[in-house]
KOLDREN-436217 format. One line per 3 residues: their letters; for each residue x, y, z of N, C-alpha, C. Coordinates in nm, 3 decimals. Each point is the difference from the previous one (the first is absolute). Layout:
<rs>
a = X:Y:Z:X:Y:Z:X:Y:Z ~ ...
</rs>
This chain:
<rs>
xxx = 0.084:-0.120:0.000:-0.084:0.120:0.000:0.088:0.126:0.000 ~ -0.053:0.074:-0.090:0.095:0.145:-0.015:-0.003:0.085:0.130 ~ 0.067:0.022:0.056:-0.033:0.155:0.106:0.093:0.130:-0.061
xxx = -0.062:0.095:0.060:0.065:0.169:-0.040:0.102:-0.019:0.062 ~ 0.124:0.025:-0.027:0.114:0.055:0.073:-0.039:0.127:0.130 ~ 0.078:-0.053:0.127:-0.034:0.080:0.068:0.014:0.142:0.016
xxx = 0.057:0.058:-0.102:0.102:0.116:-0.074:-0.164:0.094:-0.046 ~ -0.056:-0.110:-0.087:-0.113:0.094:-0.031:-0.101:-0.008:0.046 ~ -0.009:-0.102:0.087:-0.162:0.056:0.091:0.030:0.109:0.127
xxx = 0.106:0.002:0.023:0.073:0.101:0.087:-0.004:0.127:-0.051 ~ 0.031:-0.007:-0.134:0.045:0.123:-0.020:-0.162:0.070:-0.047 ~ -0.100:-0.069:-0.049:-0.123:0.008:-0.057:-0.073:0.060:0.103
xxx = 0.013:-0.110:0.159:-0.089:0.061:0.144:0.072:0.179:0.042 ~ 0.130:0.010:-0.035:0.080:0.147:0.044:-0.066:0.096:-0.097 ~ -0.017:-0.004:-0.127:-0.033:0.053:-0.079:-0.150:0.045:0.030
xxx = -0.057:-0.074:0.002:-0.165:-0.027:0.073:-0.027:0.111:0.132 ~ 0.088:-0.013:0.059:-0.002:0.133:0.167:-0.006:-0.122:0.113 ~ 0.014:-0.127:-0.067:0.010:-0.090:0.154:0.025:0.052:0.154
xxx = 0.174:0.046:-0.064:0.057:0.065:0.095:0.010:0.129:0.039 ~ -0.008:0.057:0.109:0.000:0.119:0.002:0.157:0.072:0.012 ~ 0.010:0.125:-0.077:0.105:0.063:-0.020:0.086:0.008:0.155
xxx = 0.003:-0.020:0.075:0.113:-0.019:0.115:-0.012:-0.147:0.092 ~ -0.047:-0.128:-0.084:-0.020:-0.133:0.039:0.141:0.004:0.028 ~ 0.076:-0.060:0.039:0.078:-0.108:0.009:-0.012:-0.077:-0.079
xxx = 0.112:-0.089:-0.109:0.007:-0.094:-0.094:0.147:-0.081:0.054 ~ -0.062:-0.080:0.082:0.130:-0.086:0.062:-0.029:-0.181:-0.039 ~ 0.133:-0.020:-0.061:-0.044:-0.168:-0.025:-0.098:-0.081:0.098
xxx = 0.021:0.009:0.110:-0.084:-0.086:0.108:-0.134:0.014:-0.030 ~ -0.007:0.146:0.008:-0.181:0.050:-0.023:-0.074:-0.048:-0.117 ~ 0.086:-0.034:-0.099:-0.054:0.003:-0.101:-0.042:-0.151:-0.030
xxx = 0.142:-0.091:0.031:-0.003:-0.152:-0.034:-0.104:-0.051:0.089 ~ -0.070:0.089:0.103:-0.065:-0.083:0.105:-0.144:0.062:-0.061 ~ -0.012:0.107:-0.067:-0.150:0.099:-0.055:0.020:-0.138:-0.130
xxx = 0.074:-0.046:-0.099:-0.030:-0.037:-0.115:0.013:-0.162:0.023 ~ 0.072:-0.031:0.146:0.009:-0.135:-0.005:0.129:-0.070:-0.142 ~ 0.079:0.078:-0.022:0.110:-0.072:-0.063:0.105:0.001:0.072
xxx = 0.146:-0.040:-0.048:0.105:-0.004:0.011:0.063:0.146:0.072 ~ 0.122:0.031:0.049:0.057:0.130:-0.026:0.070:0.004:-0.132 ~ 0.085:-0.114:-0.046:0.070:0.046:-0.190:-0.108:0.064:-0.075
xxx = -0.105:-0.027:-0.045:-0.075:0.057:-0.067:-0.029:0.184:0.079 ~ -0.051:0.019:0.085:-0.017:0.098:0.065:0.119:0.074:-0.005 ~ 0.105:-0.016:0.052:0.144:0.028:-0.070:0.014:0.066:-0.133
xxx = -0.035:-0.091:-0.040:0.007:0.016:-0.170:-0.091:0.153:-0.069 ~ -0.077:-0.016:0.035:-0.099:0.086:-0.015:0.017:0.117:0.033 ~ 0.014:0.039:0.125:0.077:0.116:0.074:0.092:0.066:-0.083
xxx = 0.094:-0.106:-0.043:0.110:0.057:-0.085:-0.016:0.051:-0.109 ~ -0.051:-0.058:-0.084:-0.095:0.017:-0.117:-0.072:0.157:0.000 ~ -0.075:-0.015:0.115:-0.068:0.127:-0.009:0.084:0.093:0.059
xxx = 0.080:-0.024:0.075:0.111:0.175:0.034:0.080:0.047:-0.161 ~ 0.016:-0.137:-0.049:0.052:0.034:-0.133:-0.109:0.090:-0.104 ~ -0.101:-0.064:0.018:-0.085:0.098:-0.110:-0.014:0.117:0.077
xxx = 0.027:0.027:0.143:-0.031:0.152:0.018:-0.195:0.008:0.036 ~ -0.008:-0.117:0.035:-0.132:0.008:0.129:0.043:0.002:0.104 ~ 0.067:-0.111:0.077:0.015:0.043:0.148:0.174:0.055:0.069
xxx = 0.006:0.049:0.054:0.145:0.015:0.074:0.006:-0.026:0.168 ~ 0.117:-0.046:-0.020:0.062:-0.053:0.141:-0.058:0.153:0.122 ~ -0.053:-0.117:0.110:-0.007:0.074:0.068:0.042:-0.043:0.209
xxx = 0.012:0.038:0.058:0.031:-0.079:0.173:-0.037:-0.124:-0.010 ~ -0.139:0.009:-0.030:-0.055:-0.172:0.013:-0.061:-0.039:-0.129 ~ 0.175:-0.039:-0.073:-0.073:-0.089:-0.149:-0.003:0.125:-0.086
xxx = -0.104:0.024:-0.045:-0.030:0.087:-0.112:-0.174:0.069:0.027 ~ 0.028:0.082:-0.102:-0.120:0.068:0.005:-0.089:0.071:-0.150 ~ -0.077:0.006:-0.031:-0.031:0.047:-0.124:0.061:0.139:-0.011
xxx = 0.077:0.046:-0.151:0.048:0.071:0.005:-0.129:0.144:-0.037 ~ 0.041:0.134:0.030:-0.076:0.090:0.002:0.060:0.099:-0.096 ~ -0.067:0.101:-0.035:0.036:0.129:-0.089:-0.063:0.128:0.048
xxx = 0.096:0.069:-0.052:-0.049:0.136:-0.003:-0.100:0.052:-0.113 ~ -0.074:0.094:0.031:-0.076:0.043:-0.181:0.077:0.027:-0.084 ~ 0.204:0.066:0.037:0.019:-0.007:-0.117:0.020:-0.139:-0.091
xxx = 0.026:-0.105:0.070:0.030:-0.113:-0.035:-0.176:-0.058:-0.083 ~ -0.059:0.023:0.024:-0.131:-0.057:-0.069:0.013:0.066:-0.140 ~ 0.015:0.171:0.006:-0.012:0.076:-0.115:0.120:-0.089:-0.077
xxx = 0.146:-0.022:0.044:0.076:-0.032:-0.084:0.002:-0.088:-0.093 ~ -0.079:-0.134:0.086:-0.035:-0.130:-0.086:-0.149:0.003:-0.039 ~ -0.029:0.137:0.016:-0.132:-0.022:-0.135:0.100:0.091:-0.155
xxx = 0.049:0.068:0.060:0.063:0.078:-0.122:0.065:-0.089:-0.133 ~ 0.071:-0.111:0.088:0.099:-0.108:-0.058:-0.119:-0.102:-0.085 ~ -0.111:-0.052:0.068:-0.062:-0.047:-0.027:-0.109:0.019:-0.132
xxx = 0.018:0.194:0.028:-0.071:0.031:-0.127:0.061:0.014:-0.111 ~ 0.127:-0.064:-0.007:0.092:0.004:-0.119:0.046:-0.154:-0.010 ~ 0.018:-0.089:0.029:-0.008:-0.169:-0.037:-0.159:-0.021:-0.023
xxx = -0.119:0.055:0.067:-0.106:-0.049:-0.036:-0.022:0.054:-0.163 ~ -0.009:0.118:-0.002:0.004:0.082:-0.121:0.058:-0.152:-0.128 ~ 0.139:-0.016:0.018:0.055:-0.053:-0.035:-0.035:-0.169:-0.089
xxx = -0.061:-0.039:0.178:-0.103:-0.125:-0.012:-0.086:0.029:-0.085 ~ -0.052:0.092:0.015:-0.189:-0.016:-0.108:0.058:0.000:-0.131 ~ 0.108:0.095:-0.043:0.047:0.041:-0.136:0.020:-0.161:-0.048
xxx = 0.086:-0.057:0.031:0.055:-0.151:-0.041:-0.129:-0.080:0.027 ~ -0.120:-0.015:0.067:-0.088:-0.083:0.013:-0.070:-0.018:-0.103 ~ -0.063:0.122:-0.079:-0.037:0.102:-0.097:0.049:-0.100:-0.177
xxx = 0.096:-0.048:0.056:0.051:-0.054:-0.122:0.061:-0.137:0.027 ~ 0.014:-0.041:0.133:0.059:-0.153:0.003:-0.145:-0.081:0.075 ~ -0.089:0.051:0.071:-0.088:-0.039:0.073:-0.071:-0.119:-0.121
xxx = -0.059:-0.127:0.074:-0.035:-0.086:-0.100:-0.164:-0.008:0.039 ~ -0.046:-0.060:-0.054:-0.166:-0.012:-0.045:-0.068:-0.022:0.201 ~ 0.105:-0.119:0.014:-0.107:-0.037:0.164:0.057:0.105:0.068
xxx = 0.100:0.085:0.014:0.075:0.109:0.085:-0.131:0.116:-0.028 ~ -0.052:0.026:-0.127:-0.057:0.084:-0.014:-0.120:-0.054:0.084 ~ -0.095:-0.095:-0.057:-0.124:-0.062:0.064:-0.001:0.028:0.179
xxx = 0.143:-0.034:0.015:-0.019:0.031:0.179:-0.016:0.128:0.046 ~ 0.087:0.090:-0.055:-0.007:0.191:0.005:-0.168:0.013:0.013 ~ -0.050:-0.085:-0.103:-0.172:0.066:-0.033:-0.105:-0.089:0.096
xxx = 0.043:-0.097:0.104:-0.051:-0.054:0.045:0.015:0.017:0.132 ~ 0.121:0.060:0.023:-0.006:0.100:0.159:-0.008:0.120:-0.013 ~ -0.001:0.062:-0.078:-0.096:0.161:-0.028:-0.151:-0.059:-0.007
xxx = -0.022:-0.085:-0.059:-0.165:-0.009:0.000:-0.090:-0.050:0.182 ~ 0.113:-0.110:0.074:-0.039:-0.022:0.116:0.016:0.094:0.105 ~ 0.129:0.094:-0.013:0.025:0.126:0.123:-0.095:0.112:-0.080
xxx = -0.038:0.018:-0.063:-0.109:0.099:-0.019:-0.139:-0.055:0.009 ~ -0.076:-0.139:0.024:-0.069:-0.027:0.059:-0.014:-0.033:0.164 ~ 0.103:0.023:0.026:0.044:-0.078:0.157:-0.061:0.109:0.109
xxx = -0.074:-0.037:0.081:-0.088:0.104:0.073:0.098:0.004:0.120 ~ 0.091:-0.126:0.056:0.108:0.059:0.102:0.097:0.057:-0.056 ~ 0.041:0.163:0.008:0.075:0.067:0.047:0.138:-0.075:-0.001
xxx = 0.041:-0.073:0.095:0.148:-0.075:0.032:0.015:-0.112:-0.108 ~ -0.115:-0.090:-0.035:0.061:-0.089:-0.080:-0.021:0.081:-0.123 ~ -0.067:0.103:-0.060:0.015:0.070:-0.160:0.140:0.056:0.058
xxx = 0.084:0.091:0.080:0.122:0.017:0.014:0.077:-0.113:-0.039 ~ 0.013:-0.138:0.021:0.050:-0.170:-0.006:0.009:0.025:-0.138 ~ -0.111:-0.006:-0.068:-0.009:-0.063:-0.103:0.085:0.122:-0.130
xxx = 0.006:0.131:0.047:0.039:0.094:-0.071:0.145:-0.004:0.011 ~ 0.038:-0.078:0.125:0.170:0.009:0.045:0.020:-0.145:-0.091 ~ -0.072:-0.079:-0.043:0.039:-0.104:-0.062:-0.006:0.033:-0.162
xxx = -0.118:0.088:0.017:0.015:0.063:-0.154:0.131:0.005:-0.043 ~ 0.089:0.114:0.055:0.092:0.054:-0.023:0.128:-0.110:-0.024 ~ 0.016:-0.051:0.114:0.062:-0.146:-0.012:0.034:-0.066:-0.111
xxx = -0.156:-0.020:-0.080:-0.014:-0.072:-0.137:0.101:0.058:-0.097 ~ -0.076:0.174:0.001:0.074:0.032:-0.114:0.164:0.065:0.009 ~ 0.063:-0.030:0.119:0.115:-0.042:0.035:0.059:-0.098:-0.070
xxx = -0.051:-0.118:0.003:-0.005:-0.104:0.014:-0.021:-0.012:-0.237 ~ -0.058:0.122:-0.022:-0.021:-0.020:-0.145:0.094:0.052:-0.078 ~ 0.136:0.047:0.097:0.098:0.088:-0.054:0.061:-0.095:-0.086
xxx = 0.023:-0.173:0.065:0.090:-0.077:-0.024:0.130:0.069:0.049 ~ 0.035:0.063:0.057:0.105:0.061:0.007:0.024:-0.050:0.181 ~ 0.088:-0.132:0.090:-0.041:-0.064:0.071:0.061:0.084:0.112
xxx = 0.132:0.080:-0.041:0.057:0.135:0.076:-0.069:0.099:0.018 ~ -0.069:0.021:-0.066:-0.169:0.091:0.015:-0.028:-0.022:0.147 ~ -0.063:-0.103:-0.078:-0.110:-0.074:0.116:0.044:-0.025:0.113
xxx = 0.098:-0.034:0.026:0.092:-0.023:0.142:-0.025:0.087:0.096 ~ 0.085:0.103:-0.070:0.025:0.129:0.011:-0.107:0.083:0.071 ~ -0.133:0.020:-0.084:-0.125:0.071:0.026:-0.045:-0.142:0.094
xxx = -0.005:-0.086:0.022:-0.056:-0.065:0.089:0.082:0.033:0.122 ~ 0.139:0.030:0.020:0.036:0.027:0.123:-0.021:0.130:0.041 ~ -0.002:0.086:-0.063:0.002:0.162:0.001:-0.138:0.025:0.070
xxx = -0.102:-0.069:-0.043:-0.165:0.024:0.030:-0.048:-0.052:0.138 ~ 0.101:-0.155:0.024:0.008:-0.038:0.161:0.003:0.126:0.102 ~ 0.187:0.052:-0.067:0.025:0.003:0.116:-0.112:0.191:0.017
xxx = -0.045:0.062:-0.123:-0.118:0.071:0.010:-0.082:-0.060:0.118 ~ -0.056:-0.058:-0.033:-0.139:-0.114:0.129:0.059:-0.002:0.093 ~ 0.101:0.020:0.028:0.065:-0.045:0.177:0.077:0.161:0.044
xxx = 0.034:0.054:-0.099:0.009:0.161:0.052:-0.102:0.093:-0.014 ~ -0.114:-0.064:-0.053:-0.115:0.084:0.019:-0.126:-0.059:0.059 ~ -0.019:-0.053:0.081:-0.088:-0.076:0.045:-0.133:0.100:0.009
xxx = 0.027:0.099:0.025:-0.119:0.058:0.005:-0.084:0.016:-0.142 ~ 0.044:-0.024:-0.095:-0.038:-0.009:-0.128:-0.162:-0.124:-0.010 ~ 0.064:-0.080:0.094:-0.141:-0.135:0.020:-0.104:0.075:-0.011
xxx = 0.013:0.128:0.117:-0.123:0.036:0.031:-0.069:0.130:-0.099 ~ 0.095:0.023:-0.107:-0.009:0.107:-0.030:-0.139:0.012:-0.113 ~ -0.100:0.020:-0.001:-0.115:-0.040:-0.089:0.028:0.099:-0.119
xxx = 0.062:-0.042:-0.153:-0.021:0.026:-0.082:-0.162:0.023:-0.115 ~ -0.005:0.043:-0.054:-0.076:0.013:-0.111:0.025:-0.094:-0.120 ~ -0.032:-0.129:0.053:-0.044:-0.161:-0.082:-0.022:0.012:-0.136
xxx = -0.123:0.117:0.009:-0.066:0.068:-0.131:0.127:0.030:-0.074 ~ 0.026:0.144:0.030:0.133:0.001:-0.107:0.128:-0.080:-0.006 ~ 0.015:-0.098:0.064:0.071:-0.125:0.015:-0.039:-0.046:-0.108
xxx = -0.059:-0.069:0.001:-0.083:-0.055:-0.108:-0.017:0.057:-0.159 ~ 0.014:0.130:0.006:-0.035:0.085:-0.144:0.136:0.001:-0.088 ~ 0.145:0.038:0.161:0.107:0.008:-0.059:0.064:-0.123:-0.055
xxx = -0.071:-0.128:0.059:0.067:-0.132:-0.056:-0.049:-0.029:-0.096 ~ -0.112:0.050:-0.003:-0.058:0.011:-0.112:0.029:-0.004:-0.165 ~ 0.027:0.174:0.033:0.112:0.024:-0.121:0.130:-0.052:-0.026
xxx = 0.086:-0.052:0.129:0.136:-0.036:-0.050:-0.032:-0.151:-0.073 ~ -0.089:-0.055:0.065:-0.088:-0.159:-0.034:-0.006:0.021:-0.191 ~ -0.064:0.111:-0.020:-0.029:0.024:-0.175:0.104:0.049:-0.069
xxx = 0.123:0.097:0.084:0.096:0.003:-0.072:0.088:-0.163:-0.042 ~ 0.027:-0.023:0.106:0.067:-0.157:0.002:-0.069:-0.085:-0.135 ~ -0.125:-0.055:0.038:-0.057:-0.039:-0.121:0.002:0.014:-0.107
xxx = 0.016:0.144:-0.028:0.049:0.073:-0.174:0.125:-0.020:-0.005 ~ 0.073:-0.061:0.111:0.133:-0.005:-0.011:0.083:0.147:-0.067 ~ -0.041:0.112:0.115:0.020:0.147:-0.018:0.078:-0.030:0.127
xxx = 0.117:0.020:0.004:0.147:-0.007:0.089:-0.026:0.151:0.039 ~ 0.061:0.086:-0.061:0.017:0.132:0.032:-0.169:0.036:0.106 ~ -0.076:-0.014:-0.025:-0.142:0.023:0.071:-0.047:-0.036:0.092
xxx = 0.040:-0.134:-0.004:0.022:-0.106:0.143:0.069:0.099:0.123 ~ 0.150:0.002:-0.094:0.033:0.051:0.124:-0.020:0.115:0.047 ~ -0.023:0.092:-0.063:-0.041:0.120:-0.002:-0.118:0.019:0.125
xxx = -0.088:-0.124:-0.032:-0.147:0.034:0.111:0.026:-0.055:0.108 ~ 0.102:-0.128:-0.003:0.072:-0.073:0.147:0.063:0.152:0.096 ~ 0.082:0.083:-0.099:0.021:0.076:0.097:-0.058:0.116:0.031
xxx = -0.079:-0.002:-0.020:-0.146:0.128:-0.003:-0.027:-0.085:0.160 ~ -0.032:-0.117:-0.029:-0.076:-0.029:0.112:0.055:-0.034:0.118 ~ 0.150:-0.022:-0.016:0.084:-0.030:0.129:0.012:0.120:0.086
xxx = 0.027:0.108:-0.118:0.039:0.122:0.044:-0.103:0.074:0.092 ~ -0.161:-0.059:-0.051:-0.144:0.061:0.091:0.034:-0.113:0.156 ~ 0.047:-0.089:-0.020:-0.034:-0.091:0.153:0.161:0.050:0.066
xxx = 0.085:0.080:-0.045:0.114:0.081:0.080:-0.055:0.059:0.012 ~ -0.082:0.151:-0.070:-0.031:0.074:0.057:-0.125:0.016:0.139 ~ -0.045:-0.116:-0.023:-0.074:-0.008:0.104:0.053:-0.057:0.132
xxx = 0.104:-0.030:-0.003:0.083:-0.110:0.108:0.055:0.152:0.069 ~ 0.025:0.107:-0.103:0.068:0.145:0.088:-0.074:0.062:0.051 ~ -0.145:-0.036:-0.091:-0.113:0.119:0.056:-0.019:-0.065:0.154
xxx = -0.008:-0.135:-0.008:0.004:-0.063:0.159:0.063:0.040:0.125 ~ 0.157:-0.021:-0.058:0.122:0.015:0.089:-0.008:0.125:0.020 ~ -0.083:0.152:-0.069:-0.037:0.069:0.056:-0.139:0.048:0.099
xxx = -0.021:-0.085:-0.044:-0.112:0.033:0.105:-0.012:-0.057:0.152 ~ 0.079:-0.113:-0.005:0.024:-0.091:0.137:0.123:0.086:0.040 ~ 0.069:0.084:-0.058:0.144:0.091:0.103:-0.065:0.043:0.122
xxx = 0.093:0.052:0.104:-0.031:0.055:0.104:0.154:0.084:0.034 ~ 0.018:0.089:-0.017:0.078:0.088:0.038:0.038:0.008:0.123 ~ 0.130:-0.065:0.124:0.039:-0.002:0.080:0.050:0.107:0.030
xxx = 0.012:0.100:0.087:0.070:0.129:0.032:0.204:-0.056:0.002 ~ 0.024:0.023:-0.075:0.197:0.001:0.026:-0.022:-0.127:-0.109 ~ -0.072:-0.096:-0.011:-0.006:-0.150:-0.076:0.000:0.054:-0.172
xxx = -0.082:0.090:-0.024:-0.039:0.033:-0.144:-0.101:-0.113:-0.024 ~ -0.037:-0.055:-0.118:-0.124:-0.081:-0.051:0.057:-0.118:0.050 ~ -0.078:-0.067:0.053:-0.047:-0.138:0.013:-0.066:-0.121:-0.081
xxx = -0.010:-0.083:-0.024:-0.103:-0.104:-0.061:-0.046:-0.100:0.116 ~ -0.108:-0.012:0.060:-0.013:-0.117:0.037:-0.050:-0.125:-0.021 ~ 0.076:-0.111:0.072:-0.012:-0.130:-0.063:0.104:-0.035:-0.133
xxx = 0.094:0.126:-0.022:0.000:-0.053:-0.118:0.236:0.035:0.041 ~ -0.014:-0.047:0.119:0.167:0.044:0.101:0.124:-0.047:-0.120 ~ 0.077:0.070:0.015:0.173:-0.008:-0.109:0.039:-0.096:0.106
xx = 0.040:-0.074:-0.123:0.149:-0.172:0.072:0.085:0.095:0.068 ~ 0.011:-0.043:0.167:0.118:0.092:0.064:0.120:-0.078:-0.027
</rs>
């Protein structure tokens, strides 16, 4: 019988908000929460300090955290490999790659929960990652977007506009199809660039101005 490596149901539950941003991530806790081994748990740990989710901390490790500038930075980066992605999808993407694009735009724009149409839109994206053929792409934007989810946690909660979610995948969905590269990417980064700007309009509005501190973010503390 197949099982998941413990690497990715680990890393899938962190990603998820299992843990909370100042848990403790110590082998004991964990091999005794998942019931495996410590090598595997080990393993994993390592794995993930390497991708730049968690860092060493007193006891074990801990999910790693960001500052807003660090969110703005890896959406910036992101809006230039994604860009990138749609352009090459546009023209290497194959018949079932396409069918899936139009089959999770058609279910997250019917999806009446909120969190799973978010799921299904983060898998959207995935796909057409995933349609670059380009497997350094995909790596790449799959790690970059993690470690997004784990330096922005507050993002879970952040209730977007589904609707124009939906309108903008829309269009990059019909550029791709015409296999229009330049257009693709063009509207990929139209639309990355609206879910940054809204991630600042946030990080401003949650500041709080400490007297001698200057701006604050909370919840959202710099790796000391």
């Amino acid at each position: 019988m197949h099982r998941t490596p413990f690497h990715a149901v680990f890393r899938a539950d962190l990603l998820a908000g299992r843990f909370a941003p100042d848990e403790p991530l110590s082998e004991s806790a964990l091999t005794a929460a998942y019931g495996v081994s410590r090598t595997p748990v080990r393993e994993a740990l390592n794995r993930l300090e390497q991708e730049g989710l968690i860092t060493r901390a007193a006891r074990g490790y801990r999910i790693r955290s960001g500052a807003p500038d660090d969110v703005i930075e890896i959406y910036d980066v992101r809006i230039v490999l994604e860009r990138a992605a749609a352009d090459a999808a546009a023209t290497r993407r194959s018949d079932l790659q396409l069918a899936q694009l139009a089959q999770l735009l058609r279910q997250a724009d019917h999806e009446e929960d909120p969190a799973v149409a978010r799921q299904l839109n983060s898998k959207w994206h995935e796909v057409l990652w995933a349609a670059s053929h380009n497997a350094t792409l995909y790596e790449t934007l799959v790690n970059l977007v993690a470690r997004l989810r784990v330096y922005d946690r507050d993002a879970a909660h952040h209730h977007d506009d589904l609707g124009v979610v939906a309108e903008e995948h829309r269009i990059i969905l019909g550029a791709i199809e015409a296999r229009d590269g330049a257009t693709a990417g063009t509207a990929i980064a139209e639309h990355l660039r609206r879910t940054k700007q809204q991630r600042l309009d946030a990080f401003v509005r949650s500041s709080a101005v400490v007297p001698g501190q200057g701006v604050t973010y909370p919840g959202i503390p710099k790796d000391q």
